[in-house]
OpenMM code with the backbone's topology and positions (N, CA, C; nanometers):
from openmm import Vec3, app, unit

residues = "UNK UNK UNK UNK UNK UNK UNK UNK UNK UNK UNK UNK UNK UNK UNK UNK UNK UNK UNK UNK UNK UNK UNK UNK UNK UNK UNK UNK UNK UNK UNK UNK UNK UNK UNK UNK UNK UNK UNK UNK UNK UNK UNK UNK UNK UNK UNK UNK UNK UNK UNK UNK UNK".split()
positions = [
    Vec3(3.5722, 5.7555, 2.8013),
    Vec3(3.6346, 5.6355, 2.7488),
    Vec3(3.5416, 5.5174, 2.7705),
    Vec3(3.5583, 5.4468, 2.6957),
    Vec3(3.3981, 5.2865, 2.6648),
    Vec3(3.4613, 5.2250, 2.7509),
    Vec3(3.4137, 5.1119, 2.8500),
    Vec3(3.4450, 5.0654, 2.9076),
    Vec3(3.4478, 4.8962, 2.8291),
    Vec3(3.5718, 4.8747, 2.8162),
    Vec3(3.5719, 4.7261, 2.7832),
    Vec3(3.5876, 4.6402, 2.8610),
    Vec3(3.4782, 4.5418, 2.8467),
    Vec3(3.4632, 4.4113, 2.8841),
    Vec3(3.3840, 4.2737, 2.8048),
    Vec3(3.3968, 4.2038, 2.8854),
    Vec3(3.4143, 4.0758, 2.7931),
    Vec3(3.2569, 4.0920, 2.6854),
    Vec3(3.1457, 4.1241, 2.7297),
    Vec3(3.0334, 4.1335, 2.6829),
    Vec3(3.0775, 4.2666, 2.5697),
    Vec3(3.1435, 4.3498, 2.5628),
    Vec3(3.1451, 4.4208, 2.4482),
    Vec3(3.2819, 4.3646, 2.3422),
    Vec3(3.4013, 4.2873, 2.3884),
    Vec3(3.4396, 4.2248, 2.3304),
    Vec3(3.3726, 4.0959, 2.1983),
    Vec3(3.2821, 4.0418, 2.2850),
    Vec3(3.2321, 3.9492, 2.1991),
    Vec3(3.1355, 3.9804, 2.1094),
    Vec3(3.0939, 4.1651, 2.1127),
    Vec3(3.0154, 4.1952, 2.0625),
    Vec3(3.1316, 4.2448, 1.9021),
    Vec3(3.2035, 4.2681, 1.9155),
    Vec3(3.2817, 4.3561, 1.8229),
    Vec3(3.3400, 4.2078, 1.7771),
    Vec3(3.3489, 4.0830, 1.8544),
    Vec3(3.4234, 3.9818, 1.7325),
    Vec3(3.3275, 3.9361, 1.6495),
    Vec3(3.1664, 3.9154, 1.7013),
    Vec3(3.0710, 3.8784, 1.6123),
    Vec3(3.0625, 4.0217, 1.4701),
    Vec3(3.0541, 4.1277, 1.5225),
    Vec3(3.0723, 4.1696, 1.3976),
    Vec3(3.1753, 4.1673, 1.2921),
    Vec3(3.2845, 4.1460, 1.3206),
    Vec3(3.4396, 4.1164, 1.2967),
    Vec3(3.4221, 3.9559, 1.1960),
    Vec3(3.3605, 3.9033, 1.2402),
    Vec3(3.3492, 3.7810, 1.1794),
    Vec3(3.2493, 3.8251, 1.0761),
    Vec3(3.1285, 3.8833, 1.1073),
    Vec3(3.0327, 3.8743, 0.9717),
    Vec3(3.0852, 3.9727, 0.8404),
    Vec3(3.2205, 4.0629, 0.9193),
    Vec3(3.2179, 4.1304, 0.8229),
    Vec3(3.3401, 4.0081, 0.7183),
    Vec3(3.3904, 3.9423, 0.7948),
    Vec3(3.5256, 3.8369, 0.7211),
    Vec3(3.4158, 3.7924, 0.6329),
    Vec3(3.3424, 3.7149, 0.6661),
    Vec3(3.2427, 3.6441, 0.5922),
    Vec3(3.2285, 3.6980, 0.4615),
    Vec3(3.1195, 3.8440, 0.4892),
    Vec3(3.1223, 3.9241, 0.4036),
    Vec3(3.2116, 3.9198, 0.2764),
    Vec3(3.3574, 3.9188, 0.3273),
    Vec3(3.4586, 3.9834, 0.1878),
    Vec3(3.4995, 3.8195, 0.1356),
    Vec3(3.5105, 3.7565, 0.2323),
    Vec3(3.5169, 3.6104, 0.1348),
    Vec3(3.4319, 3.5925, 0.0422),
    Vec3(3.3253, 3.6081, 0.0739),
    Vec3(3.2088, 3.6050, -0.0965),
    Vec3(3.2099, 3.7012, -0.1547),
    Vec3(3.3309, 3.8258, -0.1353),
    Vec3(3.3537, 3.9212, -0.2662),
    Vec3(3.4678, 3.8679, -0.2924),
    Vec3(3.5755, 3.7912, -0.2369),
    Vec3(3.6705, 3.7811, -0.2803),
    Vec3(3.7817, 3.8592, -0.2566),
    Vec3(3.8020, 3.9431, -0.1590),
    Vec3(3.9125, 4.0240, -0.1017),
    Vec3(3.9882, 3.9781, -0.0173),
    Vec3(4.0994, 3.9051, -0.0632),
    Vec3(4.1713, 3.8705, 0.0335),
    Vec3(4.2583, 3.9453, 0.0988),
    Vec3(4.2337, 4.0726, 0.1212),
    Vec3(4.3119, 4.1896, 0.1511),
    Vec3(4.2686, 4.1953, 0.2990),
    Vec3(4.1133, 4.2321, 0.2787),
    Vec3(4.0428, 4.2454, 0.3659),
    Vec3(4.0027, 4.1180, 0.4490),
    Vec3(4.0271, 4.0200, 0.4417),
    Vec3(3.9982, 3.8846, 0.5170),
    Vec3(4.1525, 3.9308, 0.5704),
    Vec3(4.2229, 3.9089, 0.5223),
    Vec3(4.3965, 3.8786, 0.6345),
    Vec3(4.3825, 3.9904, 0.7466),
    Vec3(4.3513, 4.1175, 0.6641),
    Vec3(4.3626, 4.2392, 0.8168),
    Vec3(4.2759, 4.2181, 0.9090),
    Vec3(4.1278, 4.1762, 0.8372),
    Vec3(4.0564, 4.1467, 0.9861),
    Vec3(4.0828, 4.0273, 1.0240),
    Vec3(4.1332, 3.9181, 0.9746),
    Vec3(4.1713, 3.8065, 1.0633),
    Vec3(4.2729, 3.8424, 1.1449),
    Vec3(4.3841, 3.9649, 1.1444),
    Vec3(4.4605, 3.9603, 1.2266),
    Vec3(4.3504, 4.0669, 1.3366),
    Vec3(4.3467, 4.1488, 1.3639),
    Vec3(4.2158, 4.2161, 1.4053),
    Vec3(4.1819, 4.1197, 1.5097),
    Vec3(4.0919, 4.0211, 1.4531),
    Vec3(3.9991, 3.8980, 1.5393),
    Vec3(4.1111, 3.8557, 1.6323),
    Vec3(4.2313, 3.8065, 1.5401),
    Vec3(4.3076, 3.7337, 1.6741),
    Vec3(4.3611, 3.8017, 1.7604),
    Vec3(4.3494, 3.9420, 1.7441),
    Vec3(4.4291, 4.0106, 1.9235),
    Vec3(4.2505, 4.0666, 1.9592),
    Vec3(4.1788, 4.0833, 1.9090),
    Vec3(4.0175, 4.0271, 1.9927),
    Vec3(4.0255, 3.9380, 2.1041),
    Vec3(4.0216, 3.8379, 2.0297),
    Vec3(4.0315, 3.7029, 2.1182),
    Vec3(4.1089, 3.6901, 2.2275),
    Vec3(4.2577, 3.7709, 2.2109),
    Vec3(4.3292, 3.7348, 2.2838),
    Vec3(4.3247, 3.8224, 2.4337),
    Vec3(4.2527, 3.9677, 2.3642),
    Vec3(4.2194, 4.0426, 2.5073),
    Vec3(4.1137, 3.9777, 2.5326),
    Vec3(3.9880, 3.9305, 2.4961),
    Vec3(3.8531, 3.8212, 2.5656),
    Vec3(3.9493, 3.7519, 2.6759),
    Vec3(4.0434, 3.6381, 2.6323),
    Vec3(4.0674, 3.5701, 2.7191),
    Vec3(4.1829, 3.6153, 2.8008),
    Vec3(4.1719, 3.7235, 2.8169),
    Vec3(4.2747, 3.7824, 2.8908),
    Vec3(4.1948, 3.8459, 2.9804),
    Vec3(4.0745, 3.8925, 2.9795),
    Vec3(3.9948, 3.9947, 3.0410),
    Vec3(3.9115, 3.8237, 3.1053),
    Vec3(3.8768, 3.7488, 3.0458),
    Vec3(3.7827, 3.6459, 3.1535),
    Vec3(3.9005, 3.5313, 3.2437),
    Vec3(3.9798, 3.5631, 3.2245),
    Vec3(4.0715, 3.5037, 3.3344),
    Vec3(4.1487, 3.5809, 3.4336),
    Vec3(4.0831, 3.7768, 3.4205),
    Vec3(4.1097, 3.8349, 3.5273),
    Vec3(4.0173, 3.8287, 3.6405),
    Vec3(3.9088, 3.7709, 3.6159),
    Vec3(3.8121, 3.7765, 3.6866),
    Vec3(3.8132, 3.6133, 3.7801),
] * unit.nanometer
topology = app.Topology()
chain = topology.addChain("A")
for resn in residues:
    res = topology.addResidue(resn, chain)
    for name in ("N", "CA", "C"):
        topology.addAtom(name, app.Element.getBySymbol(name[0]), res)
């Protein structure tokens, strides 16, 4: 099992974001809403995992 922490978190939202990017200049708003929801429980384990520490 991968061990998650904050350094592989922020690695998976930067890709998470380039891929949003990505479909906005195709125009999929299908694919922007799912990974925007995606990103926001990202974020929310990041700051859940750097305020255990």
């Amino acid at each position: 099992m991968k061990k998650i922490d904050a350094s592989y978190l922020k690695k998976k939202i930067n890709q998470l974001n380039k891929k949003i990017h990505r479909a906005e200049r195709q125009g999929d708003q299908n694919k922007i809403w799912w990974r925007k929801m995606k990103l926001e429980k990202l974020k929310e384990r990041l700051i859940k995992i750097q305020y255990q520490y």
